[in-house]
C-alpha positions as CSV (number, residue, x, y, z in Angstrom):
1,X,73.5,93.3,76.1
2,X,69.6,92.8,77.1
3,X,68.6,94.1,80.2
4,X,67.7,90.3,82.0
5,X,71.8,89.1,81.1
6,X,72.8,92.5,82.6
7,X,70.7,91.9,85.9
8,X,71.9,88.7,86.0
9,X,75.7,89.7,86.1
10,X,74.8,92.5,88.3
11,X,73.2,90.3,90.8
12,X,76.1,88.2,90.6
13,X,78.8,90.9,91.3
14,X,76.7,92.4,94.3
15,X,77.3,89.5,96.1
16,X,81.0,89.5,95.1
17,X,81.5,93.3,95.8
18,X,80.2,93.1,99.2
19,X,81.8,90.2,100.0
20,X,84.8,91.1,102.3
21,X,87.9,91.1,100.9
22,X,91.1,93.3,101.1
23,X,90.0,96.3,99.4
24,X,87.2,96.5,101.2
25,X,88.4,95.7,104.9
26,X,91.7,98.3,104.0
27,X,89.2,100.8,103.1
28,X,87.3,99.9,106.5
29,X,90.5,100.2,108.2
30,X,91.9,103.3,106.2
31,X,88.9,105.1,107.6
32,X,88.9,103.8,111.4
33,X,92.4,105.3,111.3
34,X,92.1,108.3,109.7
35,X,88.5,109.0,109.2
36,X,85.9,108.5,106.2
37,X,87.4,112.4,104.4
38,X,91.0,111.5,104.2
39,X,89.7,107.7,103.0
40,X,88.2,108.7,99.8
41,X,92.1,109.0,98.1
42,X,92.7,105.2,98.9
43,X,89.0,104.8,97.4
44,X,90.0,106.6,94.6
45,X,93.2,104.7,94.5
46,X,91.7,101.4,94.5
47,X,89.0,102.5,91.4
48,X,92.2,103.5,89.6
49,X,93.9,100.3,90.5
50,X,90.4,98.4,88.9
51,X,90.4,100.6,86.0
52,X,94.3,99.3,85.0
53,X,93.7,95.4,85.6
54,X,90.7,96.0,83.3
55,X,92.6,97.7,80.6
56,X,95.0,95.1,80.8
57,X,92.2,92.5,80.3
58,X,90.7,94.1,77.6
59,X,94.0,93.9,75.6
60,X,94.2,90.2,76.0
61,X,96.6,90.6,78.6
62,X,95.2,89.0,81.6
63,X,95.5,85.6,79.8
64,X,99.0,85.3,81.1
65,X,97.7,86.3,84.6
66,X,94.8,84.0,84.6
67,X,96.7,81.0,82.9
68,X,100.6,81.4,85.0
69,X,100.5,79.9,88.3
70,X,103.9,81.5,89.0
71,X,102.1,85.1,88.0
72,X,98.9,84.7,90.0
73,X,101.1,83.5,93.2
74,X,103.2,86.0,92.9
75,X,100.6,88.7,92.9
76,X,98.8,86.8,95.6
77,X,101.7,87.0,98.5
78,X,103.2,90.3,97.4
79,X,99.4,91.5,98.6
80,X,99.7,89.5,101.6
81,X,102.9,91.0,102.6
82,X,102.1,94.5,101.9
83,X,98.8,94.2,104.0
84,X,100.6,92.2,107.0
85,X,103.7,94.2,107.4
86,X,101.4,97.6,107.1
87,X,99.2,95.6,110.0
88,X,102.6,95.2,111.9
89,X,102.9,99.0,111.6
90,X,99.4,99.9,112.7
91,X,99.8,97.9,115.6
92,X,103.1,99.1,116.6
93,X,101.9,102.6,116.2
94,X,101.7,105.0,118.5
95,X,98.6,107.2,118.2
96,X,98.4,109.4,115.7
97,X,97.9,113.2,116.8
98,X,94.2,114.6,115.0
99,X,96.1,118.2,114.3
100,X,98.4,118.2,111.5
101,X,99.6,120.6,109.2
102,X,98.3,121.2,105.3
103,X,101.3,119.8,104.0
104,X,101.1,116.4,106.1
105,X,97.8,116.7,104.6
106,X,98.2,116.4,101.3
107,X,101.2,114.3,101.7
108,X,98.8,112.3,103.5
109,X,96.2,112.2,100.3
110,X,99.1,111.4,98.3
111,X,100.2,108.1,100.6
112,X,96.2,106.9,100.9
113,X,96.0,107.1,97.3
114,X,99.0,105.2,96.5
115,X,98.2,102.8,99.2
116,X,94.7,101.9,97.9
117,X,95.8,101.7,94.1
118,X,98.6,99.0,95.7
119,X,96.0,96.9,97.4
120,X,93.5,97.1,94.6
121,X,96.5,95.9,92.0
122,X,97.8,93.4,94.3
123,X,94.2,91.6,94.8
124,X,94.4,88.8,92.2
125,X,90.6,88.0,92.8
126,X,89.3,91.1,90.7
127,X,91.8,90.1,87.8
128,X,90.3,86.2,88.1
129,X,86.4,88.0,88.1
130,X,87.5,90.0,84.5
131,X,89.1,87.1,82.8
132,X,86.8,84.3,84.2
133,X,83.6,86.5,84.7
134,X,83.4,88.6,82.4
135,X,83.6,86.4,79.0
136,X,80.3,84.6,80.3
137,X,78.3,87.6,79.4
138,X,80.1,88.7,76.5
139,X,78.4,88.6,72.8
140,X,82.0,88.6,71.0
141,X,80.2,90.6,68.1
142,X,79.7,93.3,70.8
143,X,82.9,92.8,72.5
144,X,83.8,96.1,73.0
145,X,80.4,97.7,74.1
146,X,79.3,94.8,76.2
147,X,82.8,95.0,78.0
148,X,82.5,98.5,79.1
149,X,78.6,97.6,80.5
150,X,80.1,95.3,82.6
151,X,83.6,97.0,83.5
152,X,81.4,100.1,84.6
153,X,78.7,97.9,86.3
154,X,82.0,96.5,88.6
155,X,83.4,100.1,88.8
156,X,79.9,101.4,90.5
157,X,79.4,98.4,92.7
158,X,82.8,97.9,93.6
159,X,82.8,101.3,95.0
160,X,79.4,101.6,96.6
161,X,81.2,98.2,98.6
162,X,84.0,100.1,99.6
163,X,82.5,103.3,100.3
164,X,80.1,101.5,102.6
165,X,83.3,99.8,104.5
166,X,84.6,103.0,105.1
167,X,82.0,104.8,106.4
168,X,81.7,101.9,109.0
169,X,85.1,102.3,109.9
170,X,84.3,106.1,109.8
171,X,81.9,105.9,112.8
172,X,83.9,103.6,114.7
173,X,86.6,106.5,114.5
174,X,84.4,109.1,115.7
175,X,83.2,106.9,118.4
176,X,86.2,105.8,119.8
177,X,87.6,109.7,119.6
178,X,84.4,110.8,121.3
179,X,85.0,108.4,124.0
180,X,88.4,108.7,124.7
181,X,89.2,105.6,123.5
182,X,91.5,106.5,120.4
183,X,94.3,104.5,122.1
184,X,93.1,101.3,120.6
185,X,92.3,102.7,117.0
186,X,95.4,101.2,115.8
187,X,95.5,98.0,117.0
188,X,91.7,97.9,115.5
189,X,92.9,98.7,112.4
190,X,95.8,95.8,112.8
191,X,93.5,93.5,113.2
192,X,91.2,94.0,110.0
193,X,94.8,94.3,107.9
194,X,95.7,91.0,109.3
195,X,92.1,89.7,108.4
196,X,92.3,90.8,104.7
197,X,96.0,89.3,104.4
198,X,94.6,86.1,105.8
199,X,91.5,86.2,103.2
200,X,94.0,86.5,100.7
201,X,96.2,84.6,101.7
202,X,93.8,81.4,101.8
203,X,92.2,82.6,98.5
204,X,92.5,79.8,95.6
205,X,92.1,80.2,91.8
């Protein structure tokens, strides 16, 4: 791949990474609620999440994804869901005490990760960008090596995105603690769960 197709596609998925969606707001959220430290497991679970979809697209898979109406919907609302109902949770939530044990700790690692690799795989968007996207700046006599290029050009910028979301939400926390204010950190973080449900939820093909 030459360097001016590259830049081109890179330029291209800037805009798209920064874009706010639902990784990025839960990763914005993850880290008004529990600080930008204990975020980097969803962040990590969200790269992971990234990584599968483009294995899957790389083996010809996400044809059925792209092409089934029935698929992509389902995926759609099964995001939706998960990101209202844990928006219903946050909300209803009573505030969350700062000391906690080691063992809530890493249980706690364990739940962020699995939460961000379950909002990362239920974002059809990023599944659409590697099956519509991608094959515009493919040479198919370089499948393989272009591929990566651009599968590890998403992987950095997708991150930086949502690294960047989360240390926003990071500073809000630490603001809101300093201030006394960590009574509303919940209902904050409703509200940008319920955002990204409704940015997927009014997301087309």
């Amino acid at each position: 791949m030459n360097f001016a197709t590259w830049l081109t596609y890179a330029l291209l998925m800037t805009a798209i990474a920064y874009t706010p969606g639902p990784m990025t707001l839960f990763s914005m959220s993850s880290s008004l609620r529990n600080g930008f430290a204990r975020t980097v497991p969803a962040l990590a679970g969200g790269s992971t999440a990234y990584m599968v979809q483009m294995a899957v697209v790389y083996f010809g898979l996400g044809v059925v994804v792209q092409n089934s109406l029935v698929v992509f919907n389902a995926i759609k609302w099964a995001g939706v869901v998960y990101l209202i109902v844990l928006g219903v949770k946050n909300w209803r939530a009573a505030v969350r005490t700062l000391q906690e044990d080691d063992s809530a700790r890493a249980a706690s690692r364990r739940r962020q990760f699995s939460l961000g690799f379950l909002t990362g795989m239920s974002n059809p968007k990023s599944v659409l960008v590697f099956t519509v996207l991608f094959p515009q700046f493919i040479d198919p006599a370089r499948y393989t090596s272009d591929f990566l290029t651009l599968a590890v050009t998403f992987a950095v910028l997708q991150l930086s995105s949502a690294v960047s979301y989360a240390l926003f939400g990071a500073r809000v926390f630490t603001w809101l603690h300093r201030r006394g204010l960590a009574h509303v950190q919940n209902r904050i973080t409703a509200v940008v769960l319920f955002l990204a449900g409704g940015m997927l939820a009014v997301s087309e093909r």
